[in-house]
DSSP file (Angstrom, degrees, kcal/mol; ACC not computed):
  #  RESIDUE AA STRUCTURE BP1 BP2  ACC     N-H-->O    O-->H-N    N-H-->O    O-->H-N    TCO  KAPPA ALPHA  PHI   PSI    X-CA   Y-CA   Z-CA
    1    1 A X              0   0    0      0, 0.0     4,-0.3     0, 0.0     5,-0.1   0.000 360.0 360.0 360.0 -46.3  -86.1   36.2   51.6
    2    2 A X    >>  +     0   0    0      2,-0.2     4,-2.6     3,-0.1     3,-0.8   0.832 360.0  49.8  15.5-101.6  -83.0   37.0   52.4
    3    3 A X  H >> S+     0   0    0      1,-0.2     4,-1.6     2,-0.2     3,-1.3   0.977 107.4  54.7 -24.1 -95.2  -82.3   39.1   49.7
    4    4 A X  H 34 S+     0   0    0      1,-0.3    -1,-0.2     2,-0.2     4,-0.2   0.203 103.7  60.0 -38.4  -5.9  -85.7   41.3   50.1
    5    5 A X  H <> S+     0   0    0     -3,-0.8     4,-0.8    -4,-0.3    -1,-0.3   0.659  98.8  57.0-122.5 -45.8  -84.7   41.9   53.7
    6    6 A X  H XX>S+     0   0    0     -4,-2.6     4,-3.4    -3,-1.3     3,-1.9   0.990 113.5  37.8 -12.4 -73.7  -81.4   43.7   52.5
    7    7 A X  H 3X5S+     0   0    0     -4,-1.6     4,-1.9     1,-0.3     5,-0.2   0.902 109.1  57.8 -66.8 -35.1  -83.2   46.1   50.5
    8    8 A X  H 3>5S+     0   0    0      2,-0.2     4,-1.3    -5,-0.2    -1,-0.3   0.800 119.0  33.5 -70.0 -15.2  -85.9   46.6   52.8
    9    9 A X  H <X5S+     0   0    0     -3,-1.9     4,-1.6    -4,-0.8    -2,-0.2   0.924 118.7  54.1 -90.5 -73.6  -83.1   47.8   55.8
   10   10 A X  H  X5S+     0   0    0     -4,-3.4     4,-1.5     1,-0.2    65,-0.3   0.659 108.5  43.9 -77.7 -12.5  -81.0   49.2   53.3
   11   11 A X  H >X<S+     0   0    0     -4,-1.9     3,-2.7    -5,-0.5     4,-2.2   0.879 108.5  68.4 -86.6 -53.7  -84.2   51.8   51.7
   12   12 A X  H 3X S+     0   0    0     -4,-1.3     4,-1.8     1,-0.3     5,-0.2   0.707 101.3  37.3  -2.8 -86.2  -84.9   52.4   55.2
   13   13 A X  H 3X S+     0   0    0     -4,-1.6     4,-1.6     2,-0.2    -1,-0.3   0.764 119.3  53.6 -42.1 -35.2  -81.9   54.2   55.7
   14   14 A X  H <X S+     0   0    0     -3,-2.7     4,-1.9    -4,-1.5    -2,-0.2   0.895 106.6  45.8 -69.3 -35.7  -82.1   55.7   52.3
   15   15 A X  H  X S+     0   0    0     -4,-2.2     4,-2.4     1,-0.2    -1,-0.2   0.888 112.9  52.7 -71.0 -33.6  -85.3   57.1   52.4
   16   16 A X  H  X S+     0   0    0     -4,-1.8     4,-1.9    -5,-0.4    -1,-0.2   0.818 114.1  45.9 -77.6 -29.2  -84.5   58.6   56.1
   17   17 A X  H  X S+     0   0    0     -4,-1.6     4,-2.5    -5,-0.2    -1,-0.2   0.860 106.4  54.7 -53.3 -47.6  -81.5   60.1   54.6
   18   18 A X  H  < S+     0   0    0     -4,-1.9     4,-0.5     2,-0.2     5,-0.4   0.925 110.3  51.7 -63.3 -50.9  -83.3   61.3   51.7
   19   19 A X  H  X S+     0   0    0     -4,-2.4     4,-1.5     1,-0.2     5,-0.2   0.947 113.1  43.9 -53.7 -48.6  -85.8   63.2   54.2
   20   20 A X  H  X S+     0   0    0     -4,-1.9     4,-1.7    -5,-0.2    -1,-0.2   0.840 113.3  40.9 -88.9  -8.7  -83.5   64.7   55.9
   21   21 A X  H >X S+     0   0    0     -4,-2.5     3,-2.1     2,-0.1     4,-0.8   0.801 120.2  49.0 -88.0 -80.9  -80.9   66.1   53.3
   22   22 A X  H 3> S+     0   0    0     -4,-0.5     4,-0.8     1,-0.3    12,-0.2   0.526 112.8  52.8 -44.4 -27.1  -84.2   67.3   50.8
   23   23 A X  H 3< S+     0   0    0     -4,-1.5    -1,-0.3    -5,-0.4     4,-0.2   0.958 118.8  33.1 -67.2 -49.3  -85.8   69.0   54.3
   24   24 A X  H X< S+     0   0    0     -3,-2.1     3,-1.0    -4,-1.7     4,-0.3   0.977 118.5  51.4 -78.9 -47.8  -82.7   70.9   55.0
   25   25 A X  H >< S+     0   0    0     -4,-0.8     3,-4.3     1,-0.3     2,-0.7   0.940 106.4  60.0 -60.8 -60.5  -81.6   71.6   51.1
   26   26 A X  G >< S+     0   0    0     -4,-0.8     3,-0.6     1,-0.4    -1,-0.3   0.412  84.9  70.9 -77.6   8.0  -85.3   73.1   50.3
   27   27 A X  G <  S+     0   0    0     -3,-1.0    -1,-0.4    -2,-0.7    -2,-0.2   0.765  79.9  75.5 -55.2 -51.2  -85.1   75.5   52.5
   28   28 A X  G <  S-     0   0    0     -3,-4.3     2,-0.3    -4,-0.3    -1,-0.2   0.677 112.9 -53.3 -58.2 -12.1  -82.5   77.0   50.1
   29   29 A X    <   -     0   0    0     -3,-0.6     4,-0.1    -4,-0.2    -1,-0.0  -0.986  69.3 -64.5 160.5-178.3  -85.7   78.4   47.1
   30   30 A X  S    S+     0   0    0     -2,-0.3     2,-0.3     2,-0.1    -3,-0.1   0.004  99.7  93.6-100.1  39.9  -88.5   77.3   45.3
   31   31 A X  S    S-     0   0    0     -5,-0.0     2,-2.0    70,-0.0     3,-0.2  -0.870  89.1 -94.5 -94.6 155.8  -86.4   74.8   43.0
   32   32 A X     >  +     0   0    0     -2,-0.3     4,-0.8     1,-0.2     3,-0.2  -0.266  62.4 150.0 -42.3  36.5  -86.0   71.4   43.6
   33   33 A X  H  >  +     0   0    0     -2,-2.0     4,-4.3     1,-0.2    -1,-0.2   0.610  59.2  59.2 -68.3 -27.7  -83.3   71.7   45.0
   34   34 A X  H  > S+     0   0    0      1,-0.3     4,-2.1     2,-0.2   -12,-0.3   0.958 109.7  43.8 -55.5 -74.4  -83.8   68.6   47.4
   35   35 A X  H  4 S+     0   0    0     -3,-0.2    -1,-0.3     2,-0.2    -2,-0.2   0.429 108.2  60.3 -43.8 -19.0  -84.1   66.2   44.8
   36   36 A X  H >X S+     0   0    0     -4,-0.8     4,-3.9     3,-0.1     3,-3.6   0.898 111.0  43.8 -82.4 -80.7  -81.3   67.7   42.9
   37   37 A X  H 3X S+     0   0    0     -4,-4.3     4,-1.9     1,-0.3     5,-0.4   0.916 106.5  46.1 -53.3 -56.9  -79.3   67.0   45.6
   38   38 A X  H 3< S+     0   0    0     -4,-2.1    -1,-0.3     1,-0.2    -2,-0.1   0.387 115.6  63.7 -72.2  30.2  -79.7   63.6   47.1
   39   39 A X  H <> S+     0   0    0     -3,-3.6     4,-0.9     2,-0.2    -1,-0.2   0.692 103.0  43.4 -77.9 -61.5  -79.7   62.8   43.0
   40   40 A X  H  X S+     0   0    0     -4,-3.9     4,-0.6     1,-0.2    -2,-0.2   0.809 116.9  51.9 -66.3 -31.8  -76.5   63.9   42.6
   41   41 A X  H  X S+     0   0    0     -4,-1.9     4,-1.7     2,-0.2    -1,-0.2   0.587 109.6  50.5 -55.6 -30.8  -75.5   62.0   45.9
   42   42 A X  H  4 S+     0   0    0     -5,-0.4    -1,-0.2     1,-0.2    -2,-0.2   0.604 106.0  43.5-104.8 -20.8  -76.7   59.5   45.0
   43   43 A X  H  X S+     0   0    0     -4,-0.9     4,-1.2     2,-0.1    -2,-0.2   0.603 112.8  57.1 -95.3 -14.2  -75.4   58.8   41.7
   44   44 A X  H  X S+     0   0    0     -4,-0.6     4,-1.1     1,-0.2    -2,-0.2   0.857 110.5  44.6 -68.9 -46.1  -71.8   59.8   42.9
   45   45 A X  H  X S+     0   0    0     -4,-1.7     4,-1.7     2,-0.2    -1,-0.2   0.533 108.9  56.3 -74.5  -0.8  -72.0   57.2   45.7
   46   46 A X  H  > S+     0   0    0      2,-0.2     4,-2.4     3,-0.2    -1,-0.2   0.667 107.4  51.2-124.3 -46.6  -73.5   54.4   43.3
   47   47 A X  H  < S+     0   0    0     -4,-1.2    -2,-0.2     1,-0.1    -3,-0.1   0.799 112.3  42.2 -92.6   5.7  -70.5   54.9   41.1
   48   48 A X  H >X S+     0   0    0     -4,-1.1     4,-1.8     3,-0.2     3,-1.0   0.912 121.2  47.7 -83.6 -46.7  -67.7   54.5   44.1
   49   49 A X  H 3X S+     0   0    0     -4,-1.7     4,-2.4     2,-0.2     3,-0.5   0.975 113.1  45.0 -40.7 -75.1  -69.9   51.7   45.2
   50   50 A X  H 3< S+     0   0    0     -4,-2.4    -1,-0.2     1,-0.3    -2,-0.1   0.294 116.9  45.8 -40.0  -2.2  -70.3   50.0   41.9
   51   51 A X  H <>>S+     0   0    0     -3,-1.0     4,-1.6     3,-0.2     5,-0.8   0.650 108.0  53.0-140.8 -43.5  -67.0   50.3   41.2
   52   52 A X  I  <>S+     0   0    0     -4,-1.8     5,-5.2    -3,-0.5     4,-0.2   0.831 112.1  46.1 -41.4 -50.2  -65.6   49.2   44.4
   53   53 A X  I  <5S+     0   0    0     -4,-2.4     7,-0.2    -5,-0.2    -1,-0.2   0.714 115.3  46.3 -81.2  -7.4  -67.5   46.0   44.3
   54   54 A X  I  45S+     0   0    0     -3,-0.2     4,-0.2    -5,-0.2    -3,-0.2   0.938 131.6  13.7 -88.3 -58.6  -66.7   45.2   40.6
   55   55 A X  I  <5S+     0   0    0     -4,-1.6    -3,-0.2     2,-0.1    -2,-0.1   0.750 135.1  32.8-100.4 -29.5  -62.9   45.8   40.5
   56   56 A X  I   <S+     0   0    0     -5,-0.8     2,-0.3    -4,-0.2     3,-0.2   0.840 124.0  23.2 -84.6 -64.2  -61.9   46.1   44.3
   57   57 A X    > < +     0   0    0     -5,-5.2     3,-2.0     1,-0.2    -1,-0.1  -0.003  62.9 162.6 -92.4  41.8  -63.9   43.8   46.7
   58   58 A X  T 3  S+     0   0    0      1,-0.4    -1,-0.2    -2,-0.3    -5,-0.1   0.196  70.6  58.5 -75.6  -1.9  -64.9   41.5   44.2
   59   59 A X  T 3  S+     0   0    0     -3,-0.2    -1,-0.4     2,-0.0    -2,-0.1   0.369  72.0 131.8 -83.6  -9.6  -65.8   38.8   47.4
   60   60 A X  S <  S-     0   0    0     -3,-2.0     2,-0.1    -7,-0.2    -7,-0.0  -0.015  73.1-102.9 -56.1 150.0  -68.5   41.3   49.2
   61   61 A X     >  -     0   0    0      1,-0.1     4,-1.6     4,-0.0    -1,-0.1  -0.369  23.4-112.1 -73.1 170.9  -71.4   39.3   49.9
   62   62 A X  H  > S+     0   0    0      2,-0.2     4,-0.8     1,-0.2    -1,-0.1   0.684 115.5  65.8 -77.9 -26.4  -74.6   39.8   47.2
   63   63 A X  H >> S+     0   0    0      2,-0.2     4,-1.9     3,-0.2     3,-0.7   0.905  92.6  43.6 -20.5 -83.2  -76.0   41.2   50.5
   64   64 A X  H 3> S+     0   0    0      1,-0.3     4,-2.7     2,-0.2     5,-0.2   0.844 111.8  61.0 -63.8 -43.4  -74.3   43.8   51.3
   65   65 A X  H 3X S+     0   0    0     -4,-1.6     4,-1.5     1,-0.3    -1,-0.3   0.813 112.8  40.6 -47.2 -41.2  -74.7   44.9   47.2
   66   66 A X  H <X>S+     0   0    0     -4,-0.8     5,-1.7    -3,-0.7     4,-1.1   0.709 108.0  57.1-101.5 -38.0  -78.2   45.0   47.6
   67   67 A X  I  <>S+     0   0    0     -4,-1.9     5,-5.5     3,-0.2    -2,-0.2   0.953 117.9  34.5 -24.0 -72.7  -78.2   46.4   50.6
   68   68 A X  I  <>S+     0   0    0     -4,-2.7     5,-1.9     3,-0.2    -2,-0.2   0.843 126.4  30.9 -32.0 -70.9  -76.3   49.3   49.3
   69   69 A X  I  <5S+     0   0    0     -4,-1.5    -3,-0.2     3,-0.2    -2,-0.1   0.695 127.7  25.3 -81.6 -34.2  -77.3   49.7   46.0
   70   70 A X  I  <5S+     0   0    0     -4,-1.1    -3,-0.2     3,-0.1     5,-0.2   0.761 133.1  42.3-108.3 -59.4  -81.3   48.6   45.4
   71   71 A X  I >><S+     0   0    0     -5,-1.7     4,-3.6     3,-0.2     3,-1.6   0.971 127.3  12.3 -89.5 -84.8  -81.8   49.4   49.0
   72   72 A X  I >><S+     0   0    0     -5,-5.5     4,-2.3     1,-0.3     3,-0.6   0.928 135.9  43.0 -63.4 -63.7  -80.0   52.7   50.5
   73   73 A X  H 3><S+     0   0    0     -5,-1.9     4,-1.2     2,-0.3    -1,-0.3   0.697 117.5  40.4 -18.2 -45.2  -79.2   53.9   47.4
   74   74 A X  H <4 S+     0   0    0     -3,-1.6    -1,-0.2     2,-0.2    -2,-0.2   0.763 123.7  45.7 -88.8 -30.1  -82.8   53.1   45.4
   75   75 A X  H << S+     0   0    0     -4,-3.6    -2,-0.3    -3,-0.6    -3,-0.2   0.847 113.6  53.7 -85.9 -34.7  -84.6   54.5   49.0
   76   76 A X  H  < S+     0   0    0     -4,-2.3    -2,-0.2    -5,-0.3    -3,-0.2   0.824 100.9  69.4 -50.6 -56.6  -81.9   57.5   48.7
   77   77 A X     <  -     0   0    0     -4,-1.2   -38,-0.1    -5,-0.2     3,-0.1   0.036  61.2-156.6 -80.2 178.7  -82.8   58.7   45.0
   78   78 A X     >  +     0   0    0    -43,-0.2     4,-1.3   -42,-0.1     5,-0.1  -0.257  33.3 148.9-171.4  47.9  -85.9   60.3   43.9
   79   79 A X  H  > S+     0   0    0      2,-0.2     4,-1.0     1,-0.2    -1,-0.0   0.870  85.0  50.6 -71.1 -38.9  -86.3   59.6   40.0
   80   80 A X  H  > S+     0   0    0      1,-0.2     4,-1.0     2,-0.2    -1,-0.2   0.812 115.8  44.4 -76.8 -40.8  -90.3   59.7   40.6
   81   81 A X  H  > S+     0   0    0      1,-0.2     4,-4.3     2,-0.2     3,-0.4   0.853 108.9  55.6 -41.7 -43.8  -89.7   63.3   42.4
   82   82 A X  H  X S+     0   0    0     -4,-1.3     4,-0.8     1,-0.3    -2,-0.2   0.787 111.5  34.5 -96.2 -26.3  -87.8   64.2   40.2
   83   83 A X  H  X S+     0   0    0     -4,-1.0     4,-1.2     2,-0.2    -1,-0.3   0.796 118.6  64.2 -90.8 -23.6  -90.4   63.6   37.1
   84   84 A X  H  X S+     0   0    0     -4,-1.0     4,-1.5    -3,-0.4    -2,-0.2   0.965 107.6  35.8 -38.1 -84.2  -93.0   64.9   40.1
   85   85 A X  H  X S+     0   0    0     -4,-4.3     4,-0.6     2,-0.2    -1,-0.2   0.547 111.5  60.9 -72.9   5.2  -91.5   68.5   40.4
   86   86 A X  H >X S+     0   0    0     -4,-0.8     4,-1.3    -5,-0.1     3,-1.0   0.947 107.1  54.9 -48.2 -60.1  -90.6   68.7   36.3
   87   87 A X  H >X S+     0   0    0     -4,-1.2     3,-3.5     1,-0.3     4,-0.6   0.816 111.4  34.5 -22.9 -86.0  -94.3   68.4   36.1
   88   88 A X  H 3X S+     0   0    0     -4,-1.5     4,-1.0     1,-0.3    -1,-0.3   0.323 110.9  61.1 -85.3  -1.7  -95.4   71.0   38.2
   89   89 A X  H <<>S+     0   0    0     -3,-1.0     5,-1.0    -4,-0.6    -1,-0.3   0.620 116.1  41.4 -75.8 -12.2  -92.5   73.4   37.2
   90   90 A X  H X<5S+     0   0    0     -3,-3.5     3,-0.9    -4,-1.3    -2,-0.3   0.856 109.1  56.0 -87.6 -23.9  -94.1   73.0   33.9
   91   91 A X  H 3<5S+     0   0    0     -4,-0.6    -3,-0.2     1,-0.2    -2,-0.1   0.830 105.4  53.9 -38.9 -56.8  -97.7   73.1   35.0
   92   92 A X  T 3<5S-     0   0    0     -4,-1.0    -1,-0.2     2,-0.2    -2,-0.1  -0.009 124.0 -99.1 -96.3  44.7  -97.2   76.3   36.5
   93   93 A X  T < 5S+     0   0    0     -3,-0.9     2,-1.1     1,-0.2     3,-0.3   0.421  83.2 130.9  77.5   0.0  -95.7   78.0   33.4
   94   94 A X      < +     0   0    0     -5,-1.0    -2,-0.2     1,-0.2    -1,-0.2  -0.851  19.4 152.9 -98.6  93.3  -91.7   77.5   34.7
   95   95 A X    >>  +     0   0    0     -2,-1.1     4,-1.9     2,-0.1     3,-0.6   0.728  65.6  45.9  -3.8 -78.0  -90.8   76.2   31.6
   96   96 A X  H 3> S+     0   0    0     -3,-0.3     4,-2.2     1,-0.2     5,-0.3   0.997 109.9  52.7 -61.4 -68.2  -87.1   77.4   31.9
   97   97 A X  H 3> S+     0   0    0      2,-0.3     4,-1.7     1,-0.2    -1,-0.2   0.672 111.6  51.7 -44.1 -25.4  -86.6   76.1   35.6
   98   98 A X  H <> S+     0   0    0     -3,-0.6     4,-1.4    -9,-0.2    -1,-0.2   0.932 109.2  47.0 -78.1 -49.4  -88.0   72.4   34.3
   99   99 A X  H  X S+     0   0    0     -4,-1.9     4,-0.6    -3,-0.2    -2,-0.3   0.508 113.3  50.0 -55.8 -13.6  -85.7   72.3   31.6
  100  100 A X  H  X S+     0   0    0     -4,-2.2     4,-1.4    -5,-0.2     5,-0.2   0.913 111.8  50.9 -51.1 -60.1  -83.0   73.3   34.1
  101  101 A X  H  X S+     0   0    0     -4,-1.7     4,-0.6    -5,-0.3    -2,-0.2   0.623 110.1  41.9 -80.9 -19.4  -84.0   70.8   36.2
  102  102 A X  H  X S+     0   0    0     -4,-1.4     4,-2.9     2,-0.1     3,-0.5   0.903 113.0  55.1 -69.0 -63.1  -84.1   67.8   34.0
  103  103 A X  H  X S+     0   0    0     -4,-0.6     4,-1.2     1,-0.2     5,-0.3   0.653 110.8  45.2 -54.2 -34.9  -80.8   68.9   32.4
  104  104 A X  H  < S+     0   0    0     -4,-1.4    -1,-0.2     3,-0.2    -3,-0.1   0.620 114.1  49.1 -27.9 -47.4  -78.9   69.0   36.1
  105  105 A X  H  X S+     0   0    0     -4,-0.6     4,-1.2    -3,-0.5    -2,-0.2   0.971 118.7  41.3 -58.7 -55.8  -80.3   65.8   37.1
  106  106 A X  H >X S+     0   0    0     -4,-2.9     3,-1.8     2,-0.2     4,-1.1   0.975 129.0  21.6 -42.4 -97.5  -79.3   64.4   33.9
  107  107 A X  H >X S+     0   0    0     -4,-1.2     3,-4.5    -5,-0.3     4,-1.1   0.887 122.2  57.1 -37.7 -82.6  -76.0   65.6   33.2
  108  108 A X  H 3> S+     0   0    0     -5,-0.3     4,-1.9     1,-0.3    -1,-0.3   0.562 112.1  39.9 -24.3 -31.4  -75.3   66.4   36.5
  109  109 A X  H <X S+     0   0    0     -3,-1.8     4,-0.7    -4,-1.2    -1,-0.3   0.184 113.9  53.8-102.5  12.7  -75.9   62.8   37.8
  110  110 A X  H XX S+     0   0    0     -3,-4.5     4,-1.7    -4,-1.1     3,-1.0   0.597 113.9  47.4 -97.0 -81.9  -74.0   61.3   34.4
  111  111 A X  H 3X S+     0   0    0     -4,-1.1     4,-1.0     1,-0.3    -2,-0.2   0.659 115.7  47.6 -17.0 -71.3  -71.2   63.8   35.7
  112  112 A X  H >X S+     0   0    0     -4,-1.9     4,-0.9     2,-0.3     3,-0.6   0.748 107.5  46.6 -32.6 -57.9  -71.8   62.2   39.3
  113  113 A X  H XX S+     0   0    0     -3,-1.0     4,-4.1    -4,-0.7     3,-1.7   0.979 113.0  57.7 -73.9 -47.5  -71.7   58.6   38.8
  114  114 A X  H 3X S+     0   0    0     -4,-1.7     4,-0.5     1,-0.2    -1,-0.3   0.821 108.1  46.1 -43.9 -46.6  -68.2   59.5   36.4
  115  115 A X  H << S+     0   0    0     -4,-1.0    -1,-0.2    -3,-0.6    -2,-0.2   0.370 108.0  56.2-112.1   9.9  -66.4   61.1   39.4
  116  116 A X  H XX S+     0   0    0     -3,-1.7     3,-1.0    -4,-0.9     4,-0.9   0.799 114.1  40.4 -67.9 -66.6  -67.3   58.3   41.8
  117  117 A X  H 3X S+     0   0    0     -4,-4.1     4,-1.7     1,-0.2    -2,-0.2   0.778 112.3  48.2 -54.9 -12.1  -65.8   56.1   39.6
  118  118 A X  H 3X S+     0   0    0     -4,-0.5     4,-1.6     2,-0.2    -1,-0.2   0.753 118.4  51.6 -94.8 -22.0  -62.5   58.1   38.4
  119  119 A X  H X> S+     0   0    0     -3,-1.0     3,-2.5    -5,-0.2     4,-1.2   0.944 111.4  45.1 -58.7 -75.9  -62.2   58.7   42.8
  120  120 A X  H 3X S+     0   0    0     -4,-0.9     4,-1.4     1,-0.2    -2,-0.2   0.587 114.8  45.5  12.2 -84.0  -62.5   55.3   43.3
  121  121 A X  H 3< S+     0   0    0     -4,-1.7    -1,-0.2    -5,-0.2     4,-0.2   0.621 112.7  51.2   1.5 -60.4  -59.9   54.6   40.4
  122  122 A X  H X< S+     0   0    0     -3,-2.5     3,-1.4    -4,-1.6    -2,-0.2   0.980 108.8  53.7 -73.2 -67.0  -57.4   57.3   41.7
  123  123 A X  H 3< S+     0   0    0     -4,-1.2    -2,-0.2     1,-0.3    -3,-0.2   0.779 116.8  36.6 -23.5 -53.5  -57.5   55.7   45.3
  124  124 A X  T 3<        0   0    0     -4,-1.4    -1,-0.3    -5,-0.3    -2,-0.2   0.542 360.0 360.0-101.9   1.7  -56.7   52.4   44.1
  125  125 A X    <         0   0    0     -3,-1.4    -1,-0.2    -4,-0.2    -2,-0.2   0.290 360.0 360.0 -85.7 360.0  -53.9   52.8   41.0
């Protein structure tokens, strides 16, 4: 029960995070820009986390990991948005801007999670 009480504090936070950086970022056009972002955030913080708790703080309680990770993190990220607005840039005939937008999420968040971990890395050699 525990456990399940993590994640539920810790999406809290994510998802209220998630509201507010996707409110202010979409402001910016009509791409997804929202989602884009707290994507990229979110796979950048996931590999400094992940990578902290594996090689540095290898006591952190299972808590706090789940907190972190499943909860702010999972409550943070927007995979189901993100397959949401592909849709309906493809629905309404933006083709190119959906294949943008998968390929930035993708890559971009491959990229992300890699220069958490290499920070992370740098910090601590």
């Amino acid at each position: 029960m525990t456990k399940i009480l993590a994640v539920m504090i810790g999406c809290a936070f994510g998802g209220a995070f998630r509201f507010l950086i996707t409110t202010y970022v979409n402001k910016l056009g009509h791409f997804p820009y929202g989602t884009l972002t707290v994507n990229l955030i979110g796979c950048f913080l996931i590999g400094i986390i992940s990578t902290l708790l594996t090689e540095r703080f290898t006591g952190v309680s299972p808590y706090l990991s789940l907190l972190l990770t499943v909860g702010f993190l999972g409550g943070l990220t927007t995979f189901s948005s993100f397959g949401n607005e592909t849709m309906l840039l493809l629905k309404t005939g933006l083709v190119m801007q959906a294949m943008l937008n998968v390929a930035l999420n993708t890559l971009g968040g491959l990229l992300a999670v890699w220069l958490g971990i290499m920070l992370v890395r740098i910090i601590y050699s």
